[in-house]
Structure formats: structure tokens, C-alpha cells
C-alpha angles and dihedrals in degrees: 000000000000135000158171144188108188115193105274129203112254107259096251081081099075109076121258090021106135120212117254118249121274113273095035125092122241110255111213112220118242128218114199111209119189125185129132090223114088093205092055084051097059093047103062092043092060091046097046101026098102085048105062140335104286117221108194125207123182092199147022092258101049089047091054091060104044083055087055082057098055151317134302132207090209140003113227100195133186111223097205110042122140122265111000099032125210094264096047088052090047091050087050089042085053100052097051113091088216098059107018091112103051110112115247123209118187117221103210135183093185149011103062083158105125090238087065092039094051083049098055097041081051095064094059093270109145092200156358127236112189120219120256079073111218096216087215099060087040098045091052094035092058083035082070108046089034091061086031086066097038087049084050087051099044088052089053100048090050095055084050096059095031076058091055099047091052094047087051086051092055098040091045081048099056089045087052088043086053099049102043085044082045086041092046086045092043080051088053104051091039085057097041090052098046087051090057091047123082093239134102123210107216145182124194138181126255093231115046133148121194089019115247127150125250095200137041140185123168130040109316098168091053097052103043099011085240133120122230092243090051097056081044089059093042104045081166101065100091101061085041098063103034114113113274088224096058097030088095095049099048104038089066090043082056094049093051094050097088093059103034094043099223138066125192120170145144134221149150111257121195111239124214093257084061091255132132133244138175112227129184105220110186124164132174120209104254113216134207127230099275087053089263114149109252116174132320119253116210157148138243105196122183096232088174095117092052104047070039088058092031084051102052089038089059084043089054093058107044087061088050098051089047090046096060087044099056101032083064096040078049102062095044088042099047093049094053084049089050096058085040107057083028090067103043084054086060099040090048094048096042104039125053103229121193120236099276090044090054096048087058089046089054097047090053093049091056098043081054086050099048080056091060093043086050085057094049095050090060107041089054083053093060086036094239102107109117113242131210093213112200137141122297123204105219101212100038071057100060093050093051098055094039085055092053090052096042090103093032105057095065122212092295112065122053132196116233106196105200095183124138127237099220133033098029119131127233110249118227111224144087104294098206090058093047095051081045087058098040083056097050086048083046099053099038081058092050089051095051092056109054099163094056134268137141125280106218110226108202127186116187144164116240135167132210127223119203108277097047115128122266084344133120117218108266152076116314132172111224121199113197128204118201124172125169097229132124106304128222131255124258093242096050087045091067087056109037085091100062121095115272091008109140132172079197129115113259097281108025106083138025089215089235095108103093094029091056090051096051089051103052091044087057104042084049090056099256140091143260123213136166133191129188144169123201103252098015117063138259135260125225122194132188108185109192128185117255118258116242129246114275132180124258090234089048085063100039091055087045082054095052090042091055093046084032115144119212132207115239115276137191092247124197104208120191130191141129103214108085095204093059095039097055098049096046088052098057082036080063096037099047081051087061095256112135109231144216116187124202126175098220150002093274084058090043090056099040092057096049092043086050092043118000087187099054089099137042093187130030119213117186138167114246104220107049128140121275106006126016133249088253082051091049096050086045099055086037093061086042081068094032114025113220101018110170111233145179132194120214119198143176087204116119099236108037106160079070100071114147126240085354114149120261087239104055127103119223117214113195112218126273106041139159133245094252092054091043093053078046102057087035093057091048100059106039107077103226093005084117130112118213124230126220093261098055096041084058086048089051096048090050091057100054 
């Protein structure tokens, strides 16, 4: 095959040729010329070389497969070759879908006659062009298909792009669809999220009086119980329901916001349902673009739970910091009450006193034993004391407390017990902490009420589900104290708990009472809580876990065990204080026990080295220097295995008592005779003198 491409002339040099578009490269139109004589070849490649790019083919065949290569504006075809003729390749051109519209001009040396021509044009050809070729009539009839071509391409190039475009438009307008659908999601959970959240989104004028948003997002109805239309209505409502006590404060913070640009406060706002919220209400000054003041942008956030929280927390550590304080006063004070009221039990059971004698000694007695309530008082408050939990019969309890404020109420205020006689569950706790308790609500609600009224005593069953506050899920009894007194304001309810807080008059309250109450509520497993409402009276409520159920026979041995008698035994007592130690060895001996004192562990050990058997029971303090009363017993036993012991201690909690033996009893100072022959029969296996009745039971056993 040959062939030539001679360099061609861009086809912005035919007249009429548009360019093609930017970012698509030029396509240079092709002219096929097919003869079998080389002369005729160059000639028209001369004529036509500065037209098109010329492809030249000396035969059909060859011209067949340089079609199957590209496109051609125009066919310049030979009618006489030899082998396949003009009219025989034109016939094959014409039946293949891929070539059938490219025009065809036969070049011809002969047969002009009609009946040739009509042949020719029969076989798909557009034109003739008669050799001699007049360069002139060659060169504007493949011009025109030449241009013809560019002007196809160019319309097709167009529609392709036109088709792009369009394409980039759809798809630009689906991303555009997605992010304004994403955008209008990313709203709605914005909004959704805002509207969960205690917070309010607000705009507000510059100039506003009285102040009332213009603008709100969250949910304004769950935060303050009012609509949106309503506050509009109302522009005064804000400053209505704000707290009296912080009116003052946050009116000039609001009258300083325009010139410093902020304003961050935080105050109690009075909600639709009466009640009261704390709410943080912060706002910066919005500017336009030349720098002028606008609008300001802000937010109103229920802060309630946290100063809640923040509340509880101070309230927390206060009793923390009272508690370690106590616990240590405790353990000093308890000790000097101990030898005191140690001392007078020996004075009143070993001398005979006359009847004035013996009303001093009882008035001492009972100074020592208001200490010790004093100590008690405080320690419930700080929720160490150490409680003796039993069963409580609701309504024997109500009798008893009624009895100790016969003489305290006056004429004018009556108790109305409202307890039932049946179904009422027995309550598990001290019960002389809890009368204590009872006394100090009583008397708070006789003290509300100056001018008389009746203080309504409740006892009821309830049970707790799981999600109820400070409460564990189970069956409480609650006993609820209403009187119709004077209330307390919203902003002393949330202190009459703390330690040393009083509504009373200097002189009329030590502030413990409620604190006391609260104390001993939570160490008991309960809760305290109180409502009030200034002019109409306040409600006080213990709730206390119910006592489980115990067998007849279990009470009646806790009942022996407290009257027991025990036999005289050879006793070790231990205790550095000399004042205790000497009392509560009189307090043995007087039982009939024979006694042998020591002032510390070192003295414990060296008696029993020297005579294991000098002693049948081992009583030792429990806080002495160097080494403490459960060491001592430890190393003790190491020299007589088995030893019985019991620790006596002035600390608060004493059943806590660290690395102490499972065996071994704790008695709190100060105690009585009577706790002390307890604690001694139960831990000397055999100590203990039957009574008539168990020595029957005994017999009829056997």
C-alpha cells in the first residue's frame, strides 16, 4: 500500500470552518482518493493538499481498509481500476453501516453518456468530476463536503458538550439536592436536640422595654410551663416572676449589658406550676457589618439539677467535715461520761443516800446523760453513731412519745395520731433514736404554730420501685409530721438541714434537729424529706425500712441475754484512762467478778506469760498508745488460746472496728451494769446463770 500524508492547512483555513471549542483537540478533515494511476494521484494532491489531509489508495481493496481505520469528509473514486472497479467499491462503501454516508465522487475519463452517469449515481455516488480535472471545479466541490464535514463535527462536538453540560448540571443539581436534604437532616436534629436539652436559643432587641424575646428555639413550655404567645402578650412576665431576693441583682446586670456587650447572670424564676427554678441566663451584643449594635443573641439554660447536685454535694461535706469531728470529740467525751456516770452507779448501789442526796444524784445522772445525748445527736447527724436496729411497733411508739411530751406541747397544740390498728408494718431502726427524732419534728411544729393547732402524726406502708431518689427498692414505713404553722421559705428549706442551722430566735435552738433527724434516716437506711410552703405549714417525713420478720423465741433469748446473770469470774481489764478503769473495775467487782487492772498491752502480756490462767475473761480499751485493745487480744490468745474478750470503746462507730476478731463483743462507753453483765455472758461460753424458767425448759427436755 502506498501512501501519503502530505502537510495539510488547519481547518480554520477553509472559509466558513468554525474552531472547535476549547478543551478539545482540532480534528483535521480527511479526503480518500482512490485511483490506480500514480499521476492522477499527485494531481489531485496538489489540487486539493492545502484542503484536507489527502489519503491516498491505489485500489478497492486498499480503500476498504483504510475506511475501516477512520472518517473521511469526501471519496474520490476511480470508476475503471483493475479488479474491484469504482462502481463495485461504491456498492460495498454503501452497504456498511459505518461508511454508507460519506459522499462519493467519481473521478472519470469516459462514459459521460447518462446511462453511465445514472449508474454511477446509482451506486450512492453525490457527483462526477471528469478527468482532465479542472482544479477549480475539484478544488469547490470537495470545499463543500470538506466544510460540510468540519461544520458535522463541530455539531457534534457541540451536542456533546451541550450533553455534558447538561450531565454536570444534574449531577451538580443532585449534590445540591443531598446537601440541602443532609443540611435540612443536620436542622432537624439540631433542633431536635436543642428541644431535649434544657436550654432555650434566644434573640432580643437592643432596645427593649419591658425585656421579651423576639426569638425562641427549645422547649419553652417544658422549662417555664408557658407558650410562646402567652410571654408575647405578657412582655412583663419576666421581671414578675423572677425571685424577690434576686430582683434587685439582675435588673442592674441587665442595665449594664448594652455597654459592656455581655451579660451573664444567674437567678430563680418562678415557673407557671408555682415552682421554682434556677435558671443561667447569658447574651452577647450581635453587630452588623459597619461595627453598629443589632440585637443581642443569647441563652436561657435550667441549670436546677446542678445547684441541686451542687447543693447536695456542699451538704455532703459539711457532714463529712462534722462527722470527723465528732467521731474524734466522741471518743474523749464518751470516755470522761463513762467514768462519770460510772462512778454515780457505783456511788448510788454501794452508799445508802437520803432523799435529798438521792435527788442530786439523779440530777447528775441525768446532766451526765443529756452529754451523752448531745453526743448522740451529733454523731446521727454525721451518721456515725452506732444503732441498735430492731422492730418498732408503730402504734406502742406512738404512746411512748406522746407520754415524753405530755408536759412540753402546752394547752394550746394538740397530736393527732393518725395511725391504724391493723396492716401496719413494723419499722427497723433504734427506737430511741427514732422517738428522739419524732420529739425534735413535734416540737419544730409546736414551735411553728404559736398561737395553737394540732400536729398530725401519720404512719403508713409504702413500697419503692426501682428510680426513686436516695432510696433502695423495697418496703418502707413512712411517718409523716404536718403541722399548719408558719412555713418556711424556699430559700431556708434548702438549709434547715445543715448542722447548727436554726429559724429560731438566738437562744432557742441548737440548730441539730433536723440534722439529727436527717442523720439518723439515712444511717437507718431511709430518707428524710421535708416540704413547706410559707402560710400554710410544712410537712416532715421519716421513711424507715420494714423490719423483717423474726421469730417469737429469737426476742424472747435477746430478752434473757439483756436481764442474764453471770457466775464470778477471775476478769483482766485493760484501759488507759485511769478514770474509766477504775470505775469499771469497782463496776466488776461490785458484780461479784474478781479483778486485775493493767494500763496497757505490755502489762496485759506480762500477766498472762507469767500466769495464763490468772484470768477467765479479757477486757480491753480499744484506743491506747502503741498498740490497740483487738492487738492486744491477738497477741493475748497467741499466749492463751481461746481467751474470751471484749473491747470497750468511746469511738462512734464502734462495730467498725478494724482487724478486730470475729468473736469478740464491742461495748460502747458509757455503758450500764446491766450491758456490761450482757456482753460478759455472751461471750463467756457457760458464765451464765440460769433463771427459773430455763432451768424448767431444761428439765422438760430432758
Amino acid at each position: 500500500m502506498a501512501e501519503r500524508t502530505p502537510k495539510a492547512k488547519p481547518a480554520a483555513a477553509v472559509p466558513g470552518l468554525a474552531l472547535p471549542a476549547a478543551g478539545e483537540p482540532a480534528e483535521t478533515p480527511r479526503v480518500l482518493v482512490v485511483d490506480d494511476d500514480e499521476r492522477n494521484l499527485l494531481a489531485v494532491r496538489t489540487v486539493l493538499e492545502d484542503v484536507a489531509e489527502i489519503v491516498e489508495a491505489r485500489s478497492g481493496e486498499e480503500a476498504l481498509r483504510h475506511l475501516l481505520k477512520g472518517e473521511f469528509a469526501v471519496i474520490l473514486l476511480d470508476v475503471y481500476m483493475p479488479g474491484m472497479d469504482g462502481y463495485e467499491t461504491a456498492q460495498i462503501i454503501r452497504n456498511r453501516d459505518q461508511t454508507k454516508r460519506i459522499p462519493i465522487v467519481f473521478l472519470s475519463a469516459v462514459n459521460k453518456e447518462t446511462e453511465h452517469l445514472m449508474r454511477g449515481y446509482s451506486m450512492g455516488a453525490v457527483d462526477y468530476v471528469f478527468k482532465p480535472v479542472d482544479p477549480i471545479v475539484l478544488r469547490s466541490k470537495v470545499a463543500v463536503f470538506v466544510d460540510l464535514f468540519a461544520m458535522t463535527k463541530e455539531i457534534q462536538r457541540k451536542a456533546r458538550q451541550e450533553q455534558a453540560l447538561l450531565d454536570a448540571n444534574l449531577r451538580a443539581n443532585a449534590e445540591r439536592l443531598r446537601a440541602e436534604q443532609e443540611l435540612r437532616r443536620a436542622e432537624q436534629r439540631q433542633a431536635a436536640i436543642i428541644q431535649s436539652l434544657p436550654i432555650i436559643l434566644y434573640l432580643e432587641p437592643l432596645e427593649c422595654e419591658p425585656r421579651w424575646p423576639a426569638f425562641i428555639s427549645g422547649d419553652l413550655v417544658a422549662m417555664t410551663g408557658y407558650e410562646y404567645a402567652f410571654v408575647a402578650e405578657h412582655p412583663t412576665l419576666w421581671a414578675e416572676r423572677l425571685h424577690e431576693e434576686d430582683r434587685d441583682r439582675v435588673l442592674a446586670a441587665l442595665a449594664t449589658r448594652k455597654a459592656s456587650g455581655r451579660f451573664s447572670v444567674e437567678y430563680r424564676w418562678q415557673c407557671a406550676d408555682g415552682s421554682w427554678k434556677h435558671f443561667h441566663d447569658q447574651a452577647v451584643l450581635l453587630r452588623d457589618g459597619g461595627g453598629q449594635p443589632v440585637e443581642f443573641a443569647g441563652t436561657l439554660t435550667d441549670v436546677t439539677e446542678r445547684r441541686s447536685l451542687e447543693s447536695e454535694l456542699v451538704q455532703a461535706r459539711k457532714m463529712d467535715a462534722i462527722g470527723k469531728l465528732t467521731g474524734g470529740i466522741a471518743h474523749d467525751f464518751n470516755n470522761l461520761l463513762a467514768a462519770v456516770l460510772g462512778g454515780l452507779t457505783l456511788i448510788e448501789r454501794k452508799v445508802p443516800l437520803a432523799e435529798d442526796q438521792a435527788r442530786i444524784l439523779t440530777m447528775t445522772r441525768r446532766a451526765a446523760e443529756q452529754g451523752s445525748d448531745l453526743v448522740g445527736r451529733l454523731l446521727a447527724f454525721a451518721r456515725r453513731q452506732q444503732l441498735a436496729p430492731a422492730a418498732i411497733e408503730i402504734t406502742a411508739l406512738s404512746g411512748a412519745v406522746s407520754d415524753l411530751l405530755a408536759h412540753t406541747l402546752g394547752g394550746l397544740v394538740a397530736l393527732d395520731w393518725r395511725v391504724a390498728e391493723k396492716g401496719l408494718w413494723s419499722a427497723f431502726a433504734d427506737q430511741s433514736q427514732l422517738e428522739l427524732a419524732l420529739m425534735n419534728l413535734i416540737i419544730n411544729a409546736r414551735d411553728a404554730m404559736p398561737d395553737g393547732g394540732t400536729i398530725a402524726i401519720e404512719a403508713a406502708n409504702r413500697t419503692v420501685g426501682s428510680g426513686t431518689d436516695g432510696l433502695t427498692p423495697g418496703d418502707y414505713v413512712v411517718l409523716t409530721v404536718t403541722d399548719t404553722g408558719c412555713g418556711i421559705s424556699p430559700a431556708m428549706l434548702e438549709q434547715v438541714m445543715e448542722p447548727f442551722f436554726t429559724t429560731k430566735e438566738v437562744g432557742k435552738g441548737t440548730g441539730l434537729g433536723l440534722s439529727m433527724v436527717y442523720g439518723f434516716a439515712k444511717q437507718s437506711g431511709g430518707a428524710f424529706r421535708i416540704e413547706s410552703q410559707v402560710g400554710t405549714g410544712t410537712r416532715a417525713q421519716i421513711w424507715l425500712p420494714r423490719a423483717p420478720q423474726v421469730a417469737p423465741e429469737q426476742n424472747d433469748t435477746a430478752d434473757r441475754r439483756r436481764t442474764a446473770r453471770v457466775r464470778p469470774l477471775r476478769v483482766l481489764l485493760v484501759d488507759d484512762h485511769d478514770g474509766v478503769r477504775t470505775t469499771t473495775a469497782a463496776l466488776l467487782r461490785d458484780l461479784g467478778h474478781n479483778v486485775v487492772e493493767a494500763t496497757d498491752g505490755a502489762g496485759v502480756l506480762s500477766l498472762l506469760r507469767a500466769d495464763p490462767d490468772c484470768c477467765e475473761l479479757l477486757i480491753s480499751d480499744y484506743a491506747m498508745p502503741h498498740v490497740s485493745g483487738a492487738e492486744v487480744i491477738r497477741q493475748a490468745r497467741a499466749v492463751k488460746p481461746g481467751l474470751p474478750a471484749i473491747i470497750i470503746t468511746g469511738y462512734a462507730d464502734a462495730q467498725s472496728i478494724s482487724r478486730r476478731p470475729e468473736d469478740v463483743l464491742v461495748l460502747a462507753k458509757p455503758f450500764t451494769a446491766d450491758q456490761l453483765t450482757g456482753a460478759i455472758a455472751a461471750s463467756v461460753p457457760n458464765a451464765r446463770i440460769k433463771d427459773e424458767v430455763e432451768l424448767k425448759l431444761a428439765s422438760a427436755g430432758a
